[in-house]
BAVEXZA-892401 format. One line per 5 residues: number of its first residue (from 0); their letters; for each residue x, y, z of C-alpha. Coordinates in pm, 1 decimal, padded with zeros to 6 digits, always signed. Example, Ala and Ser with C-alpha at 12.3 -4.5 7.8 and 13.67 -1.06 7.14 Angstrom:
2
0 = as = +01230.0 -00450.0 +00780.0; +01367.0 -00106.0 +00714.0
//
This chain:
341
0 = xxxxx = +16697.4 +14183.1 +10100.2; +16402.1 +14165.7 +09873.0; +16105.8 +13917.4 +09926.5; +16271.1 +13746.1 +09583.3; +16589.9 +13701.0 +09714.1
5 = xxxxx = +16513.4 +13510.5 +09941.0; +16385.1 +13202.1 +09736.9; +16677.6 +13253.7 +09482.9; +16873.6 +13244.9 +09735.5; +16686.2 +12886.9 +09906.0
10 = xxxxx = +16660.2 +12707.0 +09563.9; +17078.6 +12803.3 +09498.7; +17173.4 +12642.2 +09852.0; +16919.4 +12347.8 +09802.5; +17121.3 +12350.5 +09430.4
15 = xxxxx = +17465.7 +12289.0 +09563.2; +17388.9 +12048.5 +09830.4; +17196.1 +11837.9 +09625.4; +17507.4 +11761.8 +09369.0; +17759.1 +11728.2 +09636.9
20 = xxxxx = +17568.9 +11371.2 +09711.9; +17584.5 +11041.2 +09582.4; +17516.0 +11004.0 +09217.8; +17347.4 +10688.5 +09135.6; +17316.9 +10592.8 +08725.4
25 = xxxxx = +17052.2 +10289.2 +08622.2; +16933.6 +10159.9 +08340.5; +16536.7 +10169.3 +08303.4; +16403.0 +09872.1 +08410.9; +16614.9 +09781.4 +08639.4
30 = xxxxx = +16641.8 +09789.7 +09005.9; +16797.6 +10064.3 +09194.6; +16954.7 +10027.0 +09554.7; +16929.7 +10285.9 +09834.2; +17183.7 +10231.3 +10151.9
35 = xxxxx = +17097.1 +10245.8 +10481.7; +17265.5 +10357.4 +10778.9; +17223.3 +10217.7 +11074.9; +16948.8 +10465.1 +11185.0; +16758.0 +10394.0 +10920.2
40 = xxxxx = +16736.8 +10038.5 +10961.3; +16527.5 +10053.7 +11270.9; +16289.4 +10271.4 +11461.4; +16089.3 +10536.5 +11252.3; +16182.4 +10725.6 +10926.4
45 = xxxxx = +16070.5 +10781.9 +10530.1; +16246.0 +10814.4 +10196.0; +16119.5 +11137.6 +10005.9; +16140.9 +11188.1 +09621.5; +16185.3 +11556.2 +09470.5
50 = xxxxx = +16169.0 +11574.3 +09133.6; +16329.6 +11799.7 +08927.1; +15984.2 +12031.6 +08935.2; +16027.7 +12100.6 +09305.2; +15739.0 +11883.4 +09453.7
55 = xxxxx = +15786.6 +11638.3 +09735.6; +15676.3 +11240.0 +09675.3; +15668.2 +10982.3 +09975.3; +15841.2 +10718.1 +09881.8; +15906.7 +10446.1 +10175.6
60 = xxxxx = +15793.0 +10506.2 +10526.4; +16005.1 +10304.2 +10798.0; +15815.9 +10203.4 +11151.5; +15961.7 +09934.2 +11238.0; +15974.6 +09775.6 +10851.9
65 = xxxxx = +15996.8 +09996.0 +10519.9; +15638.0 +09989.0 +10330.7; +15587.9 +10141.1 +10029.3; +15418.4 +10515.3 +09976.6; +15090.9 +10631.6 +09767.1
70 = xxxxx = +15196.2 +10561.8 +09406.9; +15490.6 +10319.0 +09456.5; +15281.6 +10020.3 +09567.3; +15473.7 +09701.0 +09417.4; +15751.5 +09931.1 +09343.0
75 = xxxxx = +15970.2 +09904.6 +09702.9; +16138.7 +09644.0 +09926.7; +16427.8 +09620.5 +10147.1; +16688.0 +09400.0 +10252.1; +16962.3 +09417.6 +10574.8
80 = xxxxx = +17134.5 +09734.2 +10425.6; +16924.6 +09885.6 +10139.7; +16593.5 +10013.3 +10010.5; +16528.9 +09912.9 +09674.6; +16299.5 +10070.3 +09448.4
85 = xxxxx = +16233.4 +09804.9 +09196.5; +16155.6 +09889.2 +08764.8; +16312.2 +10235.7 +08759.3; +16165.6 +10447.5 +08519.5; +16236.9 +10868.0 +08339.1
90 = xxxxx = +15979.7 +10944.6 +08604.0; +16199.3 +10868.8 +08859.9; +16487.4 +11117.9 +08773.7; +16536.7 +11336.1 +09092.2; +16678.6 +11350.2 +09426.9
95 = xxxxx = +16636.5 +11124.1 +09721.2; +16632.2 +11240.3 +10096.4; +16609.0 +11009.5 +10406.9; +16497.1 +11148.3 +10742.5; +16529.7 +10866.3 +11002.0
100 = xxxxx = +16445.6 +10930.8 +11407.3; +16372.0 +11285.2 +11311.8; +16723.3 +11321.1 +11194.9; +16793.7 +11409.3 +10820.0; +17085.3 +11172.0 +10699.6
105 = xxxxx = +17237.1 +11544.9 +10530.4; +17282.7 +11387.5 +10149.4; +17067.7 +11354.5 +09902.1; +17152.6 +11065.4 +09648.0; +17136.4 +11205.4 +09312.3
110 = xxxxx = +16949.2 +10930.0 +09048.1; +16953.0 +10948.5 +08675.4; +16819.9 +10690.3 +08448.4; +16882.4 +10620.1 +08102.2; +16806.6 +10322.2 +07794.8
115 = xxxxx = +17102.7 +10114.8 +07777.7; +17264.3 +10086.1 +07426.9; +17169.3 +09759.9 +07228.7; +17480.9 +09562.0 +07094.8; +17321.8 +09223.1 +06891.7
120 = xxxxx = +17607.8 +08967.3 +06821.1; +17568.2 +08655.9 +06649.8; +17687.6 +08366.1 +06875.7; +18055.5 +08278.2 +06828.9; +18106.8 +08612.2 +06727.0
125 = xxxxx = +18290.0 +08906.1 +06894.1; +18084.8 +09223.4 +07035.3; +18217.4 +09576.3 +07135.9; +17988.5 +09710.4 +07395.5; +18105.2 +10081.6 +07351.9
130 = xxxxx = +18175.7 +10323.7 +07680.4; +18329.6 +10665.1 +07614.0; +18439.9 +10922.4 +07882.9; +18674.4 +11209.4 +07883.9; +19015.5 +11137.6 +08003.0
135 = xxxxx = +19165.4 +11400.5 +07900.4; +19267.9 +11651.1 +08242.9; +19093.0 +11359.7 +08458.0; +19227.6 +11189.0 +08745.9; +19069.0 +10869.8 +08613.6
140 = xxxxx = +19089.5 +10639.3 +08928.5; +18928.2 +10332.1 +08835.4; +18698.0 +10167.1 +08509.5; +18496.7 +09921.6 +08628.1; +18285.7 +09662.1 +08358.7
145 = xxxxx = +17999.5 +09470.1 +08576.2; +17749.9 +09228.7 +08421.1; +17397.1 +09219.7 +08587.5; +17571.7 +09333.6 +08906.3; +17871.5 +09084.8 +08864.0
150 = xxxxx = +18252.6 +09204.6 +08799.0; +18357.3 +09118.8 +08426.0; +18663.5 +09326.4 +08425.3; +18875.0 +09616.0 +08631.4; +19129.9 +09849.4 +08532.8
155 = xxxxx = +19344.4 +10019.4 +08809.6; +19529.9 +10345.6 +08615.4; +19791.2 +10374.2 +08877.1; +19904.0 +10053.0 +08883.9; +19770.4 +09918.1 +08496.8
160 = xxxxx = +19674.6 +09619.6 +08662.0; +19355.5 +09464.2 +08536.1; +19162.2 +09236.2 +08742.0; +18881.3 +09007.4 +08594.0; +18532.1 +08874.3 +08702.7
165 = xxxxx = +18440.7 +08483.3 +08741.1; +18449.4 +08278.2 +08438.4; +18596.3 +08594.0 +08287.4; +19049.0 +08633.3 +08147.5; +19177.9 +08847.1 +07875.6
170 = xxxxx = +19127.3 +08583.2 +07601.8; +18745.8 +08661.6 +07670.4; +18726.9 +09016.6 +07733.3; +18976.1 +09362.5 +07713.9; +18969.5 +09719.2 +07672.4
175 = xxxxx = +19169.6 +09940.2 +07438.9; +19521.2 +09984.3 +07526.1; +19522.8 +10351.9 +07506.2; +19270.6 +10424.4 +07650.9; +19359.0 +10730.0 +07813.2
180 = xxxxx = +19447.9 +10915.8 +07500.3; +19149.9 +10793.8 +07289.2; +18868.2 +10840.7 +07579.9; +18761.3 +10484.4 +07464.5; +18700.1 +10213.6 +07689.2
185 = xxxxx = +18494.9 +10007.6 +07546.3; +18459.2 +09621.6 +07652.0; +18491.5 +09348.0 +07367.6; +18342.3 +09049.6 +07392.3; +18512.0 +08757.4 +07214.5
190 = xxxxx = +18291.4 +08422.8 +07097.8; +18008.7 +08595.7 +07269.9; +17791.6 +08281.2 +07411.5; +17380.3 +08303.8 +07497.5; +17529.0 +08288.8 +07880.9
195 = xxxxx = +17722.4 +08634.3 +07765.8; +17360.0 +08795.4 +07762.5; +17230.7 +09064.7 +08004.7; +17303.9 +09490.4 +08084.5; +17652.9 +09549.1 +08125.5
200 = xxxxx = +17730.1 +09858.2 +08365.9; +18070.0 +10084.3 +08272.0; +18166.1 +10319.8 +08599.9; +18399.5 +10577.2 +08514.4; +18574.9 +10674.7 +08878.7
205 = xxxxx = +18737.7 +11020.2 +08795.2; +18676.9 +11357.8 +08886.4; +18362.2 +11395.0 +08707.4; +18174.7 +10990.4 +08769.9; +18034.1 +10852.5 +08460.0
210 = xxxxx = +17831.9 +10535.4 +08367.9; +17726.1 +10416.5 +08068.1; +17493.9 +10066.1 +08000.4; +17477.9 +09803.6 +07719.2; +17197.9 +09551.9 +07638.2
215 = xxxxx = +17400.4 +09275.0 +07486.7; +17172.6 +09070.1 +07290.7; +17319.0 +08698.7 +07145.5; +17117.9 +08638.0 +06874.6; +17138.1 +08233.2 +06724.8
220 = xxxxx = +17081.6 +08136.2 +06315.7; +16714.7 +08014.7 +06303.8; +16600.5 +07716.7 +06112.0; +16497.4 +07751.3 +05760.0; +16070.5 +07831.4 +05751.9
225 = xxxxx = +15850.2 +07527.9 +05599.3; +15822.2 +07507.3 +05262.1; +16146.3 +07703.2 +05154.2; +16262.2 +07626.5 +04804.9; +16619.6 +07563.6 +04944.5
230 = xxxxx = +16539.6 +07160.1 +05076.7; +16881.2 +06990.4 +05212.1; +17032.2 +06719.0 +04942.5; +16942.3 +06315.1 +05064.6; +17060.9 +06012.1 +04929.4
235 = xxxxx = +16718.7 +05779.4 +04794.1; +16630.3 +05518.1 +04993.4; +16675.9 +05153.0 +04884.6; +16289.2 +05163.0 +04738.4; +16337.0 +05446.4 +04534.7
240 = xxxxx = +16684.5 +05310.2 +04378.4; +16476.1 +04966.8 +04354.7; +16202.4 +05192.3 +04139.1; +16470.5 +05352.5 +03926.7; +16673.9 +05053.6 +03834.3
245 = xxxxx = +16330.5 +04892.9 +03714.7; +16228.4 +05189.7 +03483.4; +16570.3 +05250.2 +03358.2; +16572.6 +04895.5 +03259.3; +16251.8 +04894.4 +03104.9
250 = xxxxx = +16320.1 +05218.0 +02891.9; +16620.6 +05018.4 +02799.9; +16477.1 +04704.6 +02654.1; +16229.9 +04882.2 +02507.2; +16469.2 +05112.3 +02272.9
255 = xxxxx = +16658.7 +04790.7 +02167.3; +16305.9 +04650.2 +02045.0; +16256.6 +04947.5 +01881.8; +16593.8 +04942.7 +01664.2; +16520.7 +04573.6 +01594.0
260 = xxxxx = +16213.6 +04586.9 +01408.7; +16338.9 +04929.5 +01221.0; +16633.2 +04746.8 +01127.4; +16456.4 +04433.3 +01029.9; +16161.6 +04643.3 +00838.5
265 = xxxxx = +16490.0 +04816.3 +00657.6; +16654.5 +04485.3 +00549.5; +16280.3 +04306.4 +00420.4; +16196.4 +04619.4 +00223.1; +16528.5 +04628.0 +00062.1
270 = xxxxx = +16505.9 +04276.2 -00066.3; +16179.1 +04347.7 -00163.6; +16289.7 +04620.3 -00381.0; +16603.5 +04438.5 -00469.8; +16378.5 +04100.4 -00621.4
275 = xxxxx = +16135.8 +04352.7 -00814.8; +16453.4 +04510.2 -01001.8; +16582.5 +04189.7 -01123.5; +16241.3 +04056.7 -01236.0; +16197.2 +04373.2 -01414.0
280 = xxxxx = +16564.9 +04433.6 -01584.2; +16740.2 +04133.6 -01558.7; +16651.7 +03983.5 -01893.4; +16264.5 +03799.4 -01857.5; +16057.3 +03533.7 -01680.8
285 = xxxxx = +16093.1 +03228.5 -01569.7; +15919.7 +03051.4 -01825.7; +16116.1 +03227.9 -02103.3; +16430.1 +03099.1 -01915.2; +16261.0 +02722.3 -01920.1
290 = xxxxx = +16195.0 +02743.0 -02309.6; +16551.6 +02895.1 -02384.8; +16682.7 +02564.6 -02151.0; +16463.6 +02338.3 -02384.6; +16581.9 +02449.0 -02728.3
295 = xxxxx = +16967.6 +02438.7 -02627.2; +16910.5 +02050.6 -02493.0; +16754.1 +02047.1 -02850.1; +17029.3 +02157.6 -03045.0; +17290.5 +01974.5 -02837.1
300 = xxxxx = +17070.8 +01703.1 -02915.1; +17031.7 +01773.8 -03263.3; +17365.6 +01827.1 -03311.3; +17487.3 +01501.6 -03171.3; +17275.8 +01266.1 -03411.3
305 = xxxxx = +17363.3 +01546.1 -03694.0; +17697.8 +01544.7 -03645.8; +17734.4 +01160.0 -03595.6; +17494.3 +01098.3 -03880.0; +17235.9 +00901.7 -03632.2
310 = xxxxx = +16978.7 +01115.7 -03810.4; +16883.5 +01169.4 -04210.8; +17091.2 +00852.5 -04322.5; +17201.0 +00993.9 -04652.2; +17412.6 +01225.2 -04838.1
315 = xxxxx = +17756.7 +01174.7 -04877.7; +18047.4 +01238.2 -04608.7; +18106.9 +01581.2 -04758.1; +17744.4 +01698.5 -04704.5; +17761.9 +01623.1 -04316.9
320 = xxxxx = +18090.5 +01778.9 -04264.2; +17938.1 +02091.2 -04448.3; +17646.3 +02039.0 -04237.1; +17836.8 +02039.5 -03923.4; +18069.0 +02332.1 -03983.9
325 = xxxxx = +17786.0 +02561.4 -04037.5; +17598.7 +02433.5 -03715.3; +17894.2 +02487.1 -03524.8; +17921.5 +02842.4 -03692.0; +17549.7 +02923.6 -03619.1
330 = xxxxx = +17570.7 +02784.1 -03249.6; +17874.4 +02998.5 -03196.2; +17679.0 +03329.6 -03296.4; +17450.6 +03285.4 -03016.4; +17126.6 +03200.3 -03198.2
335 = xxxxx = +16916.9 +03035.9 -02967.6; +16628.2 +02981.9 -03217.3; +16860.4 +02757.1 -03415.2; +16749.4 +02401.6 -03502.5; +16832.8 +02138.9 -03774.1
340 = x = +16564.1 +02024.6 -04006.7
//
């Protein structure tokens, strides 16, 4: 065997007994939970990390209680029946080994963290929080949709039975129904509420494990920023109906005004016109009307006594008939300059 073999030969044997242990998938961020047997809950023991580069990090040492190693101060506590190694980060991809009472446990859990997918949904809205796996030539035994550690729904393949979570029925949440031919089993979320928020977990148990995360984020409508152009429609207050009946009436009363005196100012000018035109065609003055009044009481006058012979006491009965006719005939043609001498 060469000296190179031997090292090939280590790291291929270290290789397959590393993936034949547990597999544990987290989102980054979150907490990750290391069980303990019951040798490691008491007595003396640590919890080694060996990244993927081949070095060796102390992560928890047990004597009597767990405390935390160089570099993962803050980072590790324990309960009755795990180790938890709080905020996992990519820098904590690798394999864990416990050795407890000088006795290594054998497995070495496998851990693997990735970002979750972010789903935003608008509230009252539905969300699909997508999880895809091959199916296809896999003895899928269980899918498994948990919420922040709690069950939201199960689907047993065998049976087709699904069983839901607390607070949790099929009128809230489902899967495809063929599933197994599509590889799709993605969860939807219907009416998604703010209590609907949080990393939902999808476990795949088939011959090759799989899990998948989603951030479901619900987002709400925010209010409209100060001093938008958009400002809601409101019905005036009693004031400001008050103020617009009074300058509605005012504009009012002042318009009829207006088309009083125009109409007025119309009607005196027009007369005025009117009274110049007769003065100045309809046939002279006053005082030319007076005079013309005189001389025809004249003439009647005149022609009275002439006629009756009151006046000129002579000539013979003959004369003063003659006399008459041609006053009549003279007053008939209009001659208002006519007298009798």
């Amino acid at each position: 065997m060469s000296p190179t073999s031997v090292p090939l030969t280590y790291i291929l044997l270290l290789f397959i007994s590393r993936v034949s242990g547990k597999l544990i998938q987290t989102a980054a961020g979150d907490d990750v939970r290391f069980a303990l047997t019951e040798e490691c809950k008491t007595g003396k023991g640590t919890l080694h990390h060996q990244p993927m580069d081949g070095t060796d990090q102390l992560v928890a040492s047990l004597d009597g209680v767990w405390k935390p190693g160089p570099g993962y101060i803050n980072r590790v506590a324990h309960s009755s029946d795990s180790l938890i190694l709080k905020r996992a980060d990519f820098n904590d991809h690798g394999y864990y080994e416990f050795t407890c009472n000088y006795k290594q446990r054998g497995e070495l859990d496998e851990l693997h963290v990735f970002l979750p997918y972010k789903v935003v949904a608008p509230r009252d809205e539905g969300a699909i929080l997508p999880c895809r796996s091959v199916t296809v030539g896999q003895a899928v035994k269980s899918v498994r949709w948990r919420r922040d550690g709690e069950l939201v729904l199960e689907l047993n393949p065998p049976s087709k039975q699904i069983t839901y979570g607390d607070g949790y029925d099929e009128s809230r949440v489902s899967i495809p129904s063929d599933w197994n031919q599509r590889g799709d089993l993605s969860l939807t979320v219907k009416r998604a509420q703010l209590r609907d928020e949080g990393v939902y977990y999808c476990d795949v148990e088939k011959t090759e494990k799989h899990r998948s995360a989603v951030h479901l984020h619900v987002s709400t409508p925010s209010p409209p920023p100060p001093g938008s152009t958009s400002q809601p429609t409101t019905t005036p207050t009693p004031s400001e109906c008050s103020d617009w009946s009074w300058r509605t009436f005012s504009i009012t009363a002042a318009v009829f005004v207006i088309v009083d005196l125009l109409v007025w100012l119309c009607w005196f000018l027009r007369n005025r016109i009117f009274n110049v035109c007769t003065r100045s065609f309809g046939g002279g003055s006053s005082e030319q009307e007076e005079e013309i009044n005189l001389k025809s009481v004249t003439i009647s006058n005149s022609d009275g006594h002439l006629c009756n012979g009151t006046e000129g006491g002579g000539g013979t009965e003959e004369g003063r008939e003659s006399d008459c006719d041609q006053h009549s005939m003279l007053k008939s043609n209009g001659n208002p300059d006519f007298t009798h001498n």
